[in-house]
VEXLOPA-762894 format. One record per residue: x, y negated, z negated of N, C-alpha, C in turn; residue in three letters. Coordinates in steps of 0.1 Angstrom, whole numbers. Example, Ala and Ser with C-alpha at 12.3 -4.5 7.8 and 13.67 -1.06 7.14 Angstrom:
! VEXLOPA-762894
   n.X   n.Y   n.Z  ca.X  ca.Y  ca.Z   c.X   c.Y   c.Z rest
   132    57   -78   123    45   -78   132    33   -78  ALA
   128    22   -71   137    11   -71   129     0   -79  SER
***
This chain:
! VEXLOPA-762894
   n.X   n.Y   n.Z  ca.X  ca.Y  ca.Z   c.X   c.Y   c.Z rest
   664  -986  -970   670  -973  -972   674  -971  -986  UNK
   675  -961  -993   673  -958 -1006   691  -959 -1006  UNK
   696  -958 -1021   710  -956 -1020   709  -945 -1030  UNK
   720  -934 -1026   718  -919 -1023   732  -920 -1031  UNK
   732  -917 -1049   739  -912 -1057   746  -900 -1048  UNK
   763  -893 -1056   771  -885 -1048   760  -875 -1045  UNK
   750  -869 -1060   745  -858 -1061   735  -860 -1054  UNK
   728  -869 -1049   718  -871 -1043   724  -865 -1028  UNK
   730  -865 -1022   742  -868 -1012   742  -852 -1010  UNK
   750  -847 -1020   748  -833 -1019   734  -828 -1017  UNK
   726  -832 -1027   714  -821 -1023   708  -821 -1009  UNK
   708  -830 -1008   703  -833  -996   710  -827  -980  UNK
   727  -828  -985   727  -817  -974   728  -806  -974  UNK
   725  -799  -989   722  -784  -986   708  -785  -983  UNK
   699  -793  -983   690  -788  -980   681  -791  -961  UNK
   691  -796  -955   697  -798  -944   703  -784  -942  UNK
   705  -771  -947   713  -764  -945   699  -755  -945  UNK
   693  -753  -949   686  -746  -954   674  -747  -966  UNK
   661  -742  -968   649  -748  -983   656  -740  -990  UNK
   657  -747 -1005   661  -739 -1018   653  -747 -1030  UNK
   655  -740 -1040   652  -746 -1057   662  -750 -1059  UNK
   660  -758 -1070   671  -766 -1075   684  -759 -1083  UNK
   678  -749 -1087   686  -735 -1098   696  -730 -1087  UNK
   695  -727 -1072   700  -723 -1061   705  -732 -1052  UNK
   707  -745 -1059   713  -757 -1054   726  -756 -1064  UNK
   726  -760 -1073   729  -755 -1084   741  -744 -1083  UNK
   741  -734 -1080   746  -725 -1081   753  -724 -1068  UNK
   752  -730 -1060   758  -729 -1048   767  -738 -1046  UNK
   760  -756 -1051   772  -762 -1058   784  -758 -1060  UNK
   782  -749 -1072   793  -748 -1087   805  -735 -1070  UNK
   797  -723 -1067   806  -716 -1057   814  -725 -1047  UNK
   809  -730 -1040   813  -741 -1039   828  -750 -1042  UNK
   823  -750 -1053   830  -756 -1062   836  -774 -1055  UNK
   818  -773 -1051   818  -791 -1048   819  -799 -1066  UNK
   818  -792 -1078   821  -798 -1092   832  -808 -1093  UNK
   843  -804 -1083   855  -809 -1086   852  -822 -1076  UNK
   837  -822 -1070   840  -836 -1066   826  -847 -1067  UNK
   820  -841 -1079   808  -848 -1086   807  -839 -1094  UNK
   800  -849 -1105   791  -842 -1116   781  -836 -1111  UNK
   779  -820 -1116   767  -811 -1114   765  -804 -1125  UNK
   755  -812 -1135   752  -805 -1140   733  -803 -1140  UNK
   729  -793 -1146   712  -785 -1141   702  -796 -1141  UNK
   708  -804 -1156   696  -820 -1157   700  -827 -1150  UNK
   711  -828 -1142   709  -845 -1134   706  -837 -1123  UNK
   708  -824 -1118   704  -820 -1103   691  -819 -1102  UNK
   683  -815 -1114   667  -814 -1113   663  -831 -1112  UNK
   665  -839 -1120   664  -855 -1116   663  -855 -1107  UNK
   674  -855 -1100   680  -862 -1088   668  -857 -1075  UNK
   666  -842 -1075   659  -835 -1067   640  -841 -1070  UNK
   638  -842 -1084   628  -849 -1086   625  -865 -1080  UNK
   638  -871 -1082   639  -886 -1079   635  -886 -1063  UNK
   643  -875 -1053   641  -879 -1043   628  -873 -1038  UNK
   621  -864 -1042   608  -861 -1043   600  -872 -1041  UNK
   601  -882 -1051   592  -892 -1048   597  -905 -1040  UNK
   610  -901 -1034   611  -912 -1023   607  -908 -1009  UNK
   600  -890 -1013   597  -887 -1002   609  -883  -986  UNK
   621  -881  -997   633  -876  -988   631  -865  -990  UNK
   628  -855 -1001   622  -841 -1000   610  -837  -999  UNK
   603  -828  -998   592  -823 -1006   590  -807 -1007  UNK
   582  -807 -1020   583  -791 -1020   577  -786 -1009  UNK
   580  -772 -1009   575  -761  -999   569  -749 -1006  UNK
   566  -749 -1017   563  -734 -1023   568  -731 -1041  UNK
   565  -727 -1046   565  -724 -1060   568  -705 -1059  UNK
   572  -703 -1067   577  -687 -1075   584  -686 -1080  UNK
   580  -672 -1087   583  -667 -1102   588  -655 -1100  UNK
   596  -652 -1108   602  -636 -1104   606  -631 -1117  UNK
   600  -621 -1123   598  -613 -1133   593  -624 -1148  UNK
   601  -632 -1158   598  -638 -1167   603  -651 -1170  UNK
   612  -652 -1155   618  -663 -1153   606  -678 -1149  UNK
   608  -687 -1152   606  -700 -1150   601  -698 -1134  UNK
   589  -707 -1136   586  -710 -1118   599  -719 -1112  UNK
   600  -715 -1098   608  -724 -1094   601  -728 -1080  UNK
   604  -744 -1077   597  -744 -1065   610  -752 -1055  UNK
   606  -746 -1043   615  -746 -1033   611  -759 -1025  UNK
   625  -768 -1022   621  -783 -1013   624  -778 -1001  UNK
   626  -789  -992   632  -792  -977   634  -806  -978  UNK
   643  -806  -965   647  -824  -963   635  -824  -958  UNK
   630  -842  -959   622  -843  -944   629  -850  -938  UNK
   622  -854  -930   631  -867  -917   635  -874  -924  UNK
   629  -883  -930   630  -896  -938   647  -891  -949  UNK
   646  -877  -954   657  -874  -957   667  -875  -950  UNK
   668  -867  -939   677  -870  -932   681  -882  -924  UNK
   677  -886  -926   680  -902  -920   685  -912  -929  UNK
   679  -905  -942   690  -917  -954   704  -908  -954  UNK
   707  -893  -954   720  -891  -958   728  -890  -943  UNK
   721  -896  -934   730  -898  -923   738  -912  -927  UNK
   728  -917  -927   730  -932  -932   742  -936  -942  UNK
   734  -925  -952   743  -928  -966   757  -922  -962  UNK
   757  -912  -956   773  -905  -946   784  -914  -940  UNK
   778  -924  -933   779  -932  -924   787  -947  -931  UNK
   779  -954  -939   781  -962  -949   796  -957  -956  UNK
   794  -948  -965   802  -940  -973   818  -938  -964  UNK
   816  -936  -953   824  -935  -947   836  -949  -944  UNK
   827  -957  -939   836  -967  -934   838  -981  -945  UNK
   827  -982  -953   832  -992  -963   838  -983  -980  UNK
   852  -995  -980   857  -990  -992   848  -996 -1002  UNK
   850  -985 -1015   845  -990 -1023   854  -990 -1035  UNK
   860 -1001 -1041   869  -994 -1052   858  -987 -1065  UNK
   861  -974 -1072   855  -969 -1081   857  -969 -1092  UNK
   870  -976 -1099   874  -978 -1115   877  -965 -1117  UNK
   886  -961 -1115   890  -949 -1124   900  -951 -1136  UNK
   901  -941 -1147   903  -945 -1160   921  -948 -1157  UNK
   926  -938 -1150   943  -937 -1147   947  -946 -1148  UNK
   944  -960 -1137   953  -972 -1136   951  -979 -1148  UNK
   938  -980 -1154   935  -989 -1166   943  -982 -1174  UNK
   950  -974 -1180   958  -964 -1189   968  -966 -1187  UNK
   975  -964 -1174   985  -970 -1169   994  -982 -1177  UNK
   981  -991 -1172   986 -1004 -1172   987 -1010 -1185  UNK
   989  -998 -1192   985 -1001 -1206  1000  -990 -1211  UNK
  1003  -986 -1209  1013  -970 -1217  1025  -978 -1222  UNK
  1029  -995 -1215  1039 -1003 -1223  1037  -999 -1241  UNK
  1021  -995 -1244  1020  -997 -1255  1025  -984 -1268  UNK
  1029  -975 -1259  1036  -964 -1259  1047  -960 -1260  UNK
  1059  -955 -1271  1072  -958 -1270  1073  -947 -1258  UNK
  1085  -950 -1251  1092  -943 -1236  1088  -931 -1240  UNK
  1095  -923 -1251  1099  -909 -1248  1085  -904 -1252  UNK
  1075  -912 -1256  1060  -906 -1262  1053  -907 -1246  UNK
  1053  -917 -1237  1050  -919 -1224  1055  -908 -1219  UNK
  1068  -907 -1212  1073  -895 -1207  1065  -885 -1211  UNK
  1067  -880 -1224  1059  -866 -1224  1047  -869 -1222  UNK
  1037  -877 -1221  1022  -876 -1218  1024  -873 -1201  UNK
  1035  -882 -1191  1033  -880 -1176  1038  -868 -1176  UNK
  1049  -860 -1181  1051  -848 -1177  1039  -840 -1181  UNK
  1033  -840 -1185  1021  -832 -1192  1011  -832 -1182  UNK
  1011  -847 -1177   997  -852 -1164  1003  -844 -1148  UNK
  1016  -843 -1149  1024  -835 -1141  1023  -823 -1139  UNK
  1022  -816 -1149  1018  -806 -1148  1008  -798 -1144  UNK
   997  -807 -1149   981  -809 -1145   981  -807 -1131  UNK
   991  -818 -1123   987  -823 -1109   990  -811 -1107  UNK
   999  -804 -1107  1010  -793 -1099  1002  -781 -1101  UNK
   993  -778 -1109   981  -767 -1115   970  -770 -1103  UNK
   966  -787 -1102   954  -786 -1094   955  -788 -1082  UNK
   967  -792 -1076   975  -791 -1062   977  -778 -1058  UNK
   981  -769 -1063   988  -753 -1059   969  -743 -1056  UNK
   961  -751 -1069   948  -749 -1066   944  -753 -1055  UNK
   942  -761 -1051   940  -763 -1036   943  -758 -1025  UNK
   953  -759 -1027   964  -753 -1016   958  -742 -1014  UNK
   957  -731 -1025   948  -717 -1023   938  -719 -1016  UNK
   928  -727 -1023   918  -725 -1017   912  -729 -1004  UNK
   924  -737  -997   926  -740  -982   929  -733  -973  UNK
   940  -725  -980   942  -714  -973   932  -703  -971  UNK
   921  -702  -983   914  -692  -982   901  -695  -970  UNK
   901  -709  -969   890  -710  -964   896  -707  -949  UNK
   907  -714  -946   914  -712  -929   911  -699  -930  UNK
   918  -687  -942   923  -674  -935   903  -668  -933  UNK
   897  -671  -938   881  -666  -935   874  -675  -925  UNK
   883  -680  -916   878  -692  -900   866  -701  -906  UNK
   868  -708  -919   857  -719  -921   862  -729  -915  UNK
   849  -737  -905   860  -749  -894   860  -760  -905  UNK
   873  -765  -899   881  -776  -908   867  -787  -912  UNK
   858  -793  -904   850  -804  -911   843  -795  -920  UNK
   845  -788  -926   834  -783  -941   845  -782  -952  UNK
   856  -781  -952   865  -785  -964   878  -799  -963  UNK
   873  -809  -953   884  -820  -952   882  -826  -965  UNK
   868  -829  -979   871  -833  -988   884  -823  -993  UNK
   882  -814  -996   895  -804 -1004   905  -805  -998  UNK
   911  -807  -986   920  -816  -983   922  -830  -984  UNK
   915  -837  -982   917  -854  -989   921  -846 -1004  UNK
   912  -841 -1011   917  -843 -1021   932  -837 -1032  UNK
   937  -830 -1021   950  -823 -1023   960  -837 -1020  UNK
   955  -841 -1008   968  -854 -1003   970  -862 -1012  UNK
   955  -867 -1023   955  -877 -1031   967  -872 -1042  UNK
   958  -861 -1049   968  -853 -1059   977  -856 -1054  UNK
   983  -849 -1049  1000  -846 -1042  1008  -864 -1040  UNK
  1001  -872 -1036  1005  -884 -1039  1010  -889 -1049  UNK
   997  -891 -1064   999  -892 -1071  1010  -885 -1080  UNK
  1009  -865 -1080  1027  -859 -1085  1035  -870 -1079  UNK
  1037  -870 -1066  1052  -876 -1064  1052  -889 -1072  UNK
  1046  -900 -1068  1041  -910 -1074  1051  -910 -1088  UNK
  1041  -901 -1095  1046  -898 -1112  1058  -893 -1109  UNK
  1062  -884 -1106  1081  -876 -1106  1085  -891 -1108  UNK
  1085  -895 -1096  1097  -911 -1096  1095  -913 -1108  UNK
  1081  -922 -1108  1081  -928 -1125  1088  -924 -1137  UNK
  1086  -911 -1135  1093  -902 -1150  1106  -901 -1147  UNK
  1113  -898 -1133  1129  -900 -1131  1134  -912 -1135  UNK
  1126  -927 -1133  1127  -938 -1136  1129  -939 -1154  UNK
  1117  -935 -1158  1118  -937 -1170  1133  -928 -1174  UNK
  1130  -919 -1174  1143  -910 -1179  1157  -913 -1179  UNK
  1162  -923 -1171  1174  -924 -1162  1171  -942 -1169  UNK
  1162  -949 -1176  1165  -961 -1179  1161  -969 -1171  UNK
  1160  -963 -1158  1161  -972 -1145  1151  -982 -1146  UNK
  1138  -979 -1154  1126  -985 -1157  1127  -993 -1171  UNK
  1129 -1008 -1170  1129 -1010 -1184  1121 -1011 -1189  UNK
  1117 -1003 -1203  1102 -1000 -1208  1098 -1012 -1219  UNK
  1090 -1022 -1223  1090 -1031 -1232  1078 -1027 -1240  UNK
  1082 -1017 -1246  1071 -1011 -1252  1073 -1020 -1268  UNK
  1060 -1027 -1274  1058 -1036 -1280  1049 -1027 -1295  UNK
  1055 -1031 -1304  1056 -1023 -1318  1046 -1032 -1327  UNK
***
């Protein structure tokens, strides 16, 4: 069974949804706004859609042109697709994988930082959170108040809980730092 990159992952079930071009993958993505949970940009989505072309998890369905624009040609899953992003669904699901993100490495590092230079960097990352948390939040609401059923935005909820974790997470830290309560051995 093939191992099915995030974007691979996506394409594949929009095209479970329905045949499209890649430009209309693409763009449906970005509305979406599945971005905020993989890289999508037009060259790795044409790859990716190429790549699985020749694994034979897609294939085209048709070629056209509309006015002076570029051909575009339209895929489908086949079985064989759908059967790896069941798979890859499945997998994804129940085994962790840790992913290296840059935060903890940085972290584990900001000793190197005098306090009140740290401080201002987390209140700043706080702010961030509190910008892409309240974002969320909207957009959860928008999808309840227009009856989209809950399994088509549970990532945008996971990914609110995470955020919203990590704010509080940070508050303490920064009440810690602020208050002393954290002794900082920041090394000169």
């Amino acid at each position: 069974m093939a191992d099915l990159t995030p974007l691979a992952i996506a394409v594949l079930a929009l095209l479970e949804e329905r045949q499209m071009h890649a430009y209309e993958m693409y763009q449906v993505l970005l509305h979406r706004r599945n971005d905020r949970l993989l890289k999508v940009k037009p060259g790795s989505l044409y790859h990716t859609v190429e790549r699985l072309a020749g694994q034979e998890l897609v294939r085209a369905t048709g070629t056209e042109r509309s006015g002076n624009r570029p051909e575009r040609t339209t895929y489908e899953v086949t079985t064989a697709g759908k059967q790896a992003l069941e798979e890859r669904v499945r997998t994804g699901i129940e085994n962790y994988v840790y992913e290296y993100p840059l935060f903890p490495v940085v972290l584990s590092e900001a000793h190197n930082l005098e306090p009140d230079d740290a401080a201002d960097r987390f209140r700043r990352r706080l702010r961030t959170l509190d910008l892409e948390v309240n974002e969320l939040e909207t957009a959860i609401a928008d999808v309840r108040t227009r009856g989209v059923p809950e399994p088509f935005w549970l990532a945008a909820d996971y990914q609110r809980a995470v955020l919203a974790a990590e704010r509080d997470w940070l508050t303490t830290l920064l009440q810690r730092i602020e208050s002393k309560d954290l002794s900082w051995q920041h090394r000169k």
